[in-house]
C-alpha positions in Angstrom: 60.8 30.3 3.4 57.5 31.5 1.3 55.6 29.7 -1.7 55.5 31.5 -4.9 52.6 33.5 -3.4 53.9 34.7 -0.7 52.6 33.1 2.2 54.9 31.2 4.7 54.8 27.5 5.0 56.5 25.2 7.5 60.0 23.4 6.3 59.0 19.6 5.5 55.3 20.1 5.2 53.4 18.4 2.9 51.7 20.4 0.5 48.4 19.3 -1.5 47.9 19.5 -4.7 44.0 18.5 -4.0 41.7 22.2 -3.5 41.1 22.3 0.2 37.9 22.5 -0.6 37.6 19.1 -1.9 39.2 18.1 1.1 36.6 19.5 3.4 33.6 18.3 1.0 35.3 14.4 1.2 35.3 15.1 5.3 31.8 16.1 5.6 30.6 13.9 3.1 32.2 10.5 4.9 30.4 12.1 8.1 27.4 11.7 7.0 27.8 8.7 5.3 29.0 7.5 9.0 25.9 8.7 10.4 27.8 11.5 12.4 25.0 14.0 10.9 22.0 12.1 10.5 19.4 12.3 7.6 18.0 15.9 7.9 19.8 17.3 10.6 20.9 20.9 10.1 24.8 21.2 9.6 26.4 23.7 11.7 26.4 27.6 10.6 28.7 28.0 7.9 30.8 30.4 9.9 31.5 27.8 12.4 32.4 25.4 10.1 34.8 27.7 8.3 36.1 28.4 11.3 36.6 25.0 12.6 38.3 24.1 9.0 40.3 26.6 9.0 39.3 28.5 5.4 37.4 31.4 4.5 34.1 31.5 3.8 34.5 31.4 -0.2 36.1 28.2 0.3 33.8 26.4 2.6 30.5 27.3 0.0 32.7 25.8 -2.6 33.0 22.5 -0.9 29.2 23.0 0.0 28.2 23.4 -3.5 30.0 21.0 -4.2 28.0 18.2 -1.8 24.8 19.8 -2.6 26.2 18.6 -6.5 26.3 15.0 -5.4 22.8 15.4 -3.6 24.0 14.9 0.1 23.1 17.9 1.2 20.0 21.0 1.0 20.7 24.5 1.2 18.1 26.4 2.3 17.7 30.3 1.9 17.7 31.8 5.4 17.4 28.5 6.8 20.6 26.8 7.0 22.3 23.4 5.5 20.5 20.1 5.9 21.4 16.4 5.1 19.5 15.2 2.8 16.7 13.0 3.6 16.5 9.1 2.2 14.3 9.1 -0.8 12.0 6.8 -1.4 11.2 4.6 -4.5 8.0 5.0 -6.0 8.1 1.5 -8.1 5.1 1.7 -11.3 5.6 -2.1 -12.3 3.6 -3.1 -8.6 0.2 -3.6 -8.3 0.0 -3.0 -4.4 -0.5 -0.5 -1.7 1.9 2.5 -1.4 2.6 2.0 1.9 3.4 -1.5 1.3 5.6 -1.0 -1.2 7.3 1.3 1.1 7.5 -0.6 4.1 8.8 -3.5 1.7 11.7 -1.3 0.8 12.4 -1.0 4.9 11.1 2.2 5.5 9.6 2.6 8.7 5.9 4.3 7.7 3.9 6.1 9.9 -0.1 7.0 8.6 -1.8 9.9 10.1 -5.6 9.4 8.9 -7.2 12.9 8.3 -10.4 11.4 7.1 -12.4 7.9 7.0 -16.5 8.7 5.8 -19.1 8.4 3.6 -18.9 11.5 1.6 -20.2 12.8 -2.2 -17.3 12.7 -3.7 -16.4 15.4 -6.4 -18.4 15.5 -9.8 -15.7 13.9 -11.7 -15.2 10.8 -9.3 -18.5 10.6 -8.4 -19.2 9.8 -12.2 -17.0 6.9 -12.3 -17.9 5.5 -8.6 -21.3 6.8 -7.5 -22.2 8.6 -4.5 -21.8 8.5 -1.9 -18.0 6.8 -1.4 -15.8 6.5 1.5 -13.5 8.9 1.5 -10.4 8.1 3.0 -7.5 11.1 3.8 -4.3 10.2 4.8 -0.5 11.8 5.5 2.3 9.8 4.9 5.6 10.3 7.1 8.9 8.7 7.2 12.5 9.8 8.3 10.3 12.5 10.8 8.4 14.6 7.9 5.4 14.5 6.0 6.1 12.7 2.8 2.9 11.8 0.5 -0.8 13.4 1.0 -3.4 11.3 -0.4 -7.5 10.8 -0.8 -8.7 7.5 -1.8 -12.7 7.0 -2.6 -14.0 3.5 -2.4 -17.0 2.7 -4.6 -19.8 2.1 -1.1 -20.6 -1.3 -1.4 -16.5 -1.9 -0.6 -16.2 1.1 1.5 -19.3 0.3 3.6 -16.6 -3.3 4.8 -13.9 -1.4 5.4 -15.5 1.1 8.3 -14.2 -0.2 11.4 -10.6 -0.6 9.6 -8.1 1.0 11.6 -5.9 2.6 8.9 -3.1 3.6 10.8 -1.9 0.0 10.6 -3.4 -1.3 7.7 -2.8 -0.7 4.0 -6.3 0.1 1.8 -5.1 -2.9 -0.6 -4.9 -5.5 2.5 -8.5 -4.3 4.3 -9.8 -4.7 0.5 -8.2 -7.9 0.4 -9.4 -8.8 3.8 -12.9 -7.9 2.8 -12.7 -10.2 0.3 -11.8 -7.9 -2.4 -9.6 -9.0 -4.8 -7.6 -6.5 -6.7 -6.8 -7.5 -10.2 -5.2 -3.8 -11.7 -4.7 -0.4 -12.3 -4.2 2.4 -14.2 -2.2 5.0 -13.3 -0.9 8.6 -14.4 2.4 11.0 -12.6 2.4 14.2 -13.5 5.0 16.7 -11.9 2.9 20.1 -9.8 3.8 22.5 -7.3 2.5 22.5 -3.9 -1.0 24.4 -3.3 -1.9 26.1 -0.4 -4.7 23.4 0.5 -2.3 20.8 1.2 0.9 22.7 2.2 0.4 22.4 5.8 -0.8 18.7 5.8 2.7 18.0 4.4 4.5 20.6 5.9 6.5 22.4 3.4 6.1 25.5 1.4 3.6 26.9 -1.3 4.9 25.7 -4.7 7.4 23.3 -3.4 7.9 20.9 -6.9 5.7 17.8 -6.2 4.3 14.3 -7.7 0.8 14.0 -8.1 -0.4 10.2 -9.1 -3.6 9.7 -10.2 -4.8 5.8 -10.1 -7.8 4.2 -10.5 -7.9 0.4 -9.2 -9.8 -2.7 -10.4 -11.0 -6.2 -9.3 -11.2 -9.1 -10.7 -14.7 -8.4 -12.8 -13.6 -5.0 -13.5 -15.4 -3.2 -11.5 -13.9 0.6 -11.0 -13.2 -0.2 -6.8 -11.0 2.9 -5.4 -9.7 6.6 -7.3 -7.1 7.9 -5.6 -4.6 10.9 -5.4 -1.3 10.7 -4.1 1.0 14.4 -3.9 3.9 13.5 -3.2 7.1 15.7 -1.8 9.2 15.9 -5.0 12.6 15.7 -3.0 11.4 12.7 -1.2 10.5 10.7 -3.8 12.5 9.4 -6.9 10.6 7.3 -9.5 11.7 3.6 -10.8 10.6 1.3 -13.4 11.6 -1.6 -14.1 11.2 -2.2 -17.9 11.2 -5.5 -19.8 9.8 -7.0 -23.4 6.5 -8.0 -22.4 6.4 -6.4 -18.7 5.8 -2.8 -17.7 4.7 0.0 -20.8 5.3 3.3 -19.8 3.2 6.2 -22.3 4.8 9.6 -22.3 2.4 12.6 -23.2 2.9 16.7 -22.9 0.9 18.8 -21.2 -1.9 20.0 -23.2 -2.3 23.8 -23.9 
């Protein structure tokens, strides 16, 4: 006996009304949820898994498109299929270190420092803090990549306490804190960027991949301008939150000037 179209089926087989490419997308997707492909690892060639499925190639992108849809998955031109990584929560209503914030969110953060010196720092910094500043580099990484880039200057009479710090373990906001520094605010701008070449190969990714860039200047308790610091942040690691309430958090929206 044959379907309407044609094609033979067994006698007492169930048939689905459900695309079989939904089908395939709910399997894949409840395997990574399990953990059977882990965040970031590549999914196998497409051709295999059409194969192991059982569909054609047409079908199996459908029920890839259709996890790429509900962000579980990457596609990547002429690279393959990846899980998508955990993103991270860049929260604007705390006053604390990024890596803290992070690490409070139970993400395991790893620091690479690139840089810790007394440097001039550029013209426009160095007119707000002086010069010379420590400079402090550092690379972010969590879930095995290269997450956030970022260069803090510290006016020098607080950089100058914070020398011997071993930055690898230690937040900037805690040596500050330790050095008897007492942060009291900050003011921040995010702004959305590509990638440039300078800092592509410190995070590992390509030349005009979309990015964060956070601009923040940090205060103590007498007001004194303390650190400037620039954070680029991978765009597809990072989602944003605020949490906004009547007298808490004011957010001010601006467009790029011509």
């Amino acid at each position: 006996m044959s379907g309407r179209s044609g094609r033979p089926w067994t006698k007492g087989e169930p048939i689905s009304s459900e695309p079989r490419y939904r089908s395939i997308a709910a399997d894949l997707a409840e395997k990574i949820r399990a953990g059977h492909y882990a965040p970031g690892d590549a999914l196998p060639a497409q051709r295999d898994l059409s194969h192991s499925y059982g569909v054609t190639l047409m079908t199996l992108r459908q029920a890839l498109r259709h996890l790429s849809d509900e962000g579980l998955i990457v596609q990547q031109a002429g690279k393959g299929t990846y899980v998508s990584p955990p993103h991270l929560a860049y929260r604007l209503g705390s006053l604390r270190s990024l890596a803290d914030d992070l690490r409070d969110q139970g993400h395991e953060v790893h620091t690479r420092v690139l840089d810790s010196s007394l440097r001039r720092p550029p013209s426009a910094v160095a007119v707000q803090l002086g010069a010379p500043a420590l400079r402090l580099e550092r690379v972010r990484e969590f879930a095995g990549r290269a997450a956030v880039h970022q260069v803090s200057w510290v006016r020098k009479p607080f950089g100058n306490r914070l020398r011997a710090v071993d930055f690898t373990t230690k937040s900037l906001y805690a040596a500050l804190a330790d050095a008897g520094v007492a942060v009291a605010r900050a003011a921040e701008t995010i702004r959305p960027d590509v990638l440039d070449e300078t800092l592509a190969g410190h995070l590992r990714a390509a030349v005009g991949t979309p990015v964060f860039v956070s601009d923040r200047t940090t205060y103590s308790l007498d007001d004194t301008l303390v650190v400037v610091d620039r954070a680029v942040i991978l765009g597809e690691m990072m989602e944003i939150r605020a949490a906004r309430a009547a007298t808490g958090l004011s957010l001010t929206w601006s467009g790029s000037q011509p």
